[in-house]
C-alpha positions in Angstrom: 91.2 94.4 87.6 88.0 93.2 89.4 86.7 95.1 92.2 86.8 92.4 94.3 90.5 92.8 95.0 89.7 96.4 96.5 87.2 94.6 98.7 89.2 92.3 100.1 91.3 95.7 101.0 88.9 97.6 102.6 87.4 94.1 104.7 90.6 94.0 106.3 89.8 96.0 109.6 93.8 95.2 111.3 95.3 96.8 108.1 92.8 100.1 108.4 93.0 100.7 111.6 96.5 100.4 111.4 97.2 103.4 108.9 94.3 104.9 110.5 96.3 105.3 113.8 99.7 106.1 112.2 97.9 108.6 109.9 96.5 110.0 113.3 100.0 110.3 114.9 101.2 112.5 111.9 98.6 114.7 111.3 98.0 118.2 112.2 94.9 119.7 111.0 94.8 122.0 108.6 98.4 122.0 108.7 99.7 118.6 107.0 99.6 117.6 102.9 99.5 114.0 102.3 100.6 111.9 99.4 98.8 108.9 99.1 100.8 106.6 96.7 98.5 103.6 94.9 95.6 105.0 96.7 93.1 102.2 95.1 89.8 103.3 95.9 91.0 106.0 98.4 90.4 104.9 101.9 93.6 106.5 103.3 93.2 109.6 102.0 89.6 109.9 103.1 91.3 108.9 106.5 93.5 111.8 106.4 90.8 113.9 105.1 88.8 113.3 108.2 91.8 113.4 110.1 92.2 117.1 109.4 94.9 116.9 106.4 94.5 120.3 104.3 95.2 118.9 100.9 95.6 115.3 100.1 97.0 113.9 96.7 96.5 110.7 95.1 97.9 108.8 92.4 96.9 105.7 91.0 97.8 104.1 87.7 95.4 101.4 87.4 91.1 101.6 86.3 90.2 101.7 89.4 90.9 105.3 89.9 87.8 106.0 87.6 86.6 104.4 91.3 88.7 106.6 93.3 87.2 109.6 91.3 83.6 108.7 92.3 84.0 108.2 95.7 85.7 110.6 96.9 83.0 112.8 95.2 80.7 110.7 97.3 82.2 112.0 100.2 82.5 115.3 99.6 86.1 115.4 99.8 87.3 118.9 97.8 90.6 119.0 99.4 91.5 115.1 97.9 93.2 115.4 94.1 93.5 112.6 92.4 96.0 112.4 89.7 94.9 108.9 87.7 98.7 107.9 87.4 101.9 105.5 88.7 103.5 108.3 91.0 106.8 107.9 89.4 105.1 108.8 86.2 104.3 112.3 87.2 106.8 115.2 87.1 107.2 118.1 89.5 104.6 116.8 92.1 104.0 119.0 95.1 105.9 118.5 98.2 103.9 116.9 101.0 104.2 116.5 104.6 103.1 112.7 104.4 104.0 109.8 102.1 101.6 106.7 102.9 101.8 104.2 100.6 99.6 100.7 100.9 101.4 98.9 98.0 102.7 95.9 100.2 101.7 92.3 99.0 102.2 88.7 100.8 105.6 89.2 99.5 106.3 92.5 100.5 107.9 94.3 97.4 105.9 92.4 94.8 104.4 95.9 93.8 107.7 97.2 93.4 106.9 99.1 96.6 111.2 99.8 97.4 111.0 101.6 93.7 108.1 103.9 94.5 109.0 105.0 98.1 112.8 105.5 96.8 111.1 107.5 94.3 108.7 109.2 96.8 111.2 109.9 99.4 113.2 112.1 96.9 110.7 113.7 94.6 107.6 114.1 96.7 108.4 114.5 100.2 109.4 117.3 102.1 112.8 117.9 104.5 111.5 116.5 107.8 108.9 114.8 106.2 107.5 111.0 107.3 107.6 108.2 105.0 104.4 105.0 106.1 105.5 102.9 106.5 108.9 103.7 108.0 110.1 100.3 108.3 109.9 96.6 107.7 111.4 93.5 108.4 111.1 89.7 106.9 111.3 86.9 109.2 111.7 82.9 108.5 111.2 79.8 110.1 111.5 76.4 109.0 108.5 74.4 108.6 107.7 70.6 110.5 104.8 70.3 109.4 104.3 67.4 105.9 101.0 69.2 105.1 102.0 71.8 102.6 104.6 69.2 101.5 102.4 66.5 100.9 99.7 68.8 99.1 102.4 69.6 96.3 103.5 65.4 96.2 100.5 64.9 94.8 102.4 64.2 91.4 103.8 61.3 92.4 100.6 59.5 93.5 98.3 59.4 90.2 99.7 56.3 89.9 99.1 54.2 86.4 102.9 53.8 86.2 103.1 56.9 85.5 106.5 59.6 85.9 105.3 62.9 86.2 108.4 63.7 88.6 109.7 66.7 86.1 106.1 68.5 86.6 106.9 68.3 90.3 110.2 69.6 90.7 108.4 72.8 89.1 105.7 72.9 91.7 108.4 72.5 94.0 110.4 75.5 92.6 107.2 77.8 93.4 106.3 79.7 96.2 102.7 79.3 98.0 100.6 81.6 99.9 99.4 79.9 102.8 97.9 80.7 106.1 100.5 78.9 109.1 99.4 77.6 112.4 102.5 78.5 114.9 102.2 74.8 115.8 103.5 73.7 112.3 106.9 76.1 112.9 110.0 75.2 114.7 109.8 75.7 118.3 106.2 76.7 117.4 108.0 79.9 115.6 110.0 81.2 118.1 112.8 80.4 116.7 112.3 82.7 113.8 114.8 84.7 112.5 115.5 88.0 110.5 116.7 87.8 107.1 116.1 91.2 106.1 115.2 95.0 107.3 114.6 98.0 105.1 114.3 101.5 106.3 112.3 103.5 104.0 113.3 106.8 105.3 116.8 106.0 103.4 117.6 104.7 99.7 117.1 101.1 99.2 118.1 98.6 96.8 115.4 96.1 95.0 117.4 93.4 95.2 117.7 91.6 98.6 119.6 89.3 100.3 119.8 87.6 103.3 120.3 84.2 105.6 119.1 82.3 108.6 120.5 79.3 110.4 119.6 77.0 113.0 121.4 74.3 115.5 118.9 71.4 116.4 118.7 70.9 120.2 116.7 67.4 118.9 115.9 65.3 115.6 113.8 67.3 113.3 112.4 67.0 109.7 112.3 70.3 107.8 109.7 70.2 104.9 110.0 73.7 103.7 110.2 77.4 105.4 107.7 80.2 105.7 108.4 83.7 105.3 106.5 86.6 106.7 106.7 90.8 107.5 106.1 93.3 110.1 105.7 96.9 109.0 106.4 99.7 111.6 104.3 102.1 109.9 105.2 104.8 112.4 107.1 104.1 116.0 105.1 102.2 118.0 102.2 101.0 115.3 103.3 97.7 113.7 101.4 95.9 111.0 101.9 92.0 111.1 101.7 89.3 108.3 103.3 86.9 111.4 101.2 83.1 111.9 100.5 84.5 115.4 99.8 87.9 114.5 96.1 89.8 113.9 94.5 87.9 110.9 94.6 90.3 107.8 93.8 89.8 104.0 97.7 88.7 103.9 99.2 85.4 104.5 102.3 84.2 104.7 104.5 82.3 102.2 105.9 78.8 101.9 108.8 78.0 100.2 109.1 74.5 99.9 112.1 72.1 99.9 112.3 69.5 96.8 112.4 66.4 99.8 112.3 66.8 103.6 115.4 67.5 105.1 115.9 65.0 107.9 118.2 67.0 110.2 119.3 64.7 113.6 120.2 66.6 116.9 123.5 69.0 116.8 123.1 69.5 112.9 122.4 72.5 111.9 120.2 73.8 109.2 120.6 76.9 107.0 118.5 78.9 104.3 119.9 82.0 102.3 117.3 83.9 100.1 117.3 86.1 98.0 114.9 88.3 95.7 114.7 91.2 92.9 112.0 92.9 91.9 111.3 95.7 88.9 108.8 97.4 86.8 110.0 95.5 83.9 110.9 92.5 85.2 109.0 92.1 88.2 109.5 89.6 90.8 112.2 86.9 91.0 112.5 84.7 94.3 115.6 82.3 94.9 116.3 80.1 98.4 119.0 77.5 99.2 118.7 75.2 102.5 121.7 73.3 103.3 122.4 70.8 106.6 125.5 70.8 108.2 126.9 68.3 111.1 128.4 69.7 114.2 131.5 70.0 112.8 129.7 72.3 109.9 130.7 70.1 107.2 127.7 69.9 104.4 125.8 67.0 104.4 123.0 68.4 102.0 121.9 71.6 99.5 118.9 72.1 98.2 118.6 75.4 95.7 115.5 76.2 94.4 114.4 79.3 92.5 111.1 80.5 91.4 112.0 81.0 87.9 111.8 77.4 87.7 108.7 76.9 88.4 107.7 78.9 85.2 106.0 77.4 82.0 108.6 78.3 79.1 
């Protein structure tokens, strides 16, 4: 892993001051022991250190603990013990106060975050103990904007009488990290909807489900959807992945449709997702959009999965 990754981390100032605040909420000093669960290079637990935590522990699997390891002897910080492995690796850990865990990606539970905190919540945290972050939900809108759409057409315009139509379908059954301009949403992403919200205090499945619909007060084209988060670390501090949100080192991700969906007004337009993620298997993303007319009678389904969009 290049060190560059960690940078882009640590750049993003919405994200830090973020856990910085909820860390601050939680903390008593002297008083409170803090996991800190894929602790990279070991910002948060530094944060907590300074904060007034009495013992912090971190655990990271990956080389970049050999990192970890230096700067936290950089800084002086006696009370942080790292323990240079995956946290569900290690047996017997001590009981903590705190769980934070930073393990999110532009798809949320890419890093098989649902896994570790189910893990986390039984085996490392204490009764009355607080989970961060506590909460998260995923939202989705459909997309009007052609630009995404027309980026991944670009198959069908090398021209020379040449099909290359199989090669796009598999773009199409891919998802995209893009950055969103509200303007390129329905209703400029107020419309957005919730298709799914975890509570990380409780035990959680990996695989998730969920669905989204919308009635067209006027003739719209769909091109695709766009997915996005918001974390409530603790009550009252959010973190935001959202098109209108604080700019952070996320985006948020486009699922495209394999041809526009040309919806007229009254119709209404559906999407139903759903994902699994593992250790072993990690990360598998379906989505199905459908149109129906007023009298919800199907006029068209499009099912796309990102397994599809693989190489064999």
């Amino acid at each position: 892993m290049r060190i560059e990754y960690h940078r882009t981390l640590i750049a993003d100032h919405v994200r830090n001051k973020a856990f910085a605040r909820a860390l601050e909420t939680v903390i008593c000093r002297s008083e409170t022991t803090v996991a800190d669960i894929g602790a990279g290079t070991g910002i948060l637990a530094l944060m907590a250190t300074r904060l007034g935590a009495r013992d912090v522990f971190l655990y990271e699997a990956s080389e970049v603990a050999s990192v970890a390891a230096k700067v936290l002897k950089a800084n002086c910080a006696r009370n942080c013990h790292l323990i240079p492995c995956h946290s569900m690796d290690m047996d017997d850990p001590p009981r903590v106060d705190v769980v934070v865990s930073e393990t999110l990606g532009n798809y949320p539970f890419e890093e098989n975050t649902i896994e570790t905190l189910n893990d986390a919540r039984c085996r490392f945290l204490k009764t009355g103990g607080v989970i961060i972050p506590g909460r998260l939900n995923q939202f989705v809108a459909p997309v009007v904007s052609e630009r995404i759409h027309s980026e991944l057409s670009a198959w069908e315009e090398v021209g020379f009488d040449i099909d290359l139509s199989p090669a796009m379908t598999m773009s199409f059954n891919n998802i995209y990290v893009r950055s969103m301009a509200p303007k390129e949403l329905l209703d400029n992403g107020a419309s957005a909807k919730t298709w799914d919200a975890i509570d990380f205090t409780k035990q959680n499945r990996s695989t998730r489900k969920g669905a989204a619909n919308w009635q067209l007060s006027r003739a719209t084209t769909i091109f695709g959807f766009v997915t996005w988060w918001v974390a409530e670390l603790v009550p009252g501090i959010v973190l935001s992945t959202a098109p209108n949100a604080p700019r952070t080192h996320w985006e948020q991700l486009y699922l495209p449709l394999l041809k526009p969906m040309k919806a007229s007004e009254g119709e209404t337009v559906t999407i139903s997702l759903r994902s699994r993620t593992s250790m072993e298997e990690g990360t598998h993303v379906a989505w199905t959009a459908t149109r129906l007319n007023a009298k919800g009678q199907r006029l068209e389904r499009q099912a796309l999965n990102l397994d599809k969009g693989f190489l064999p």
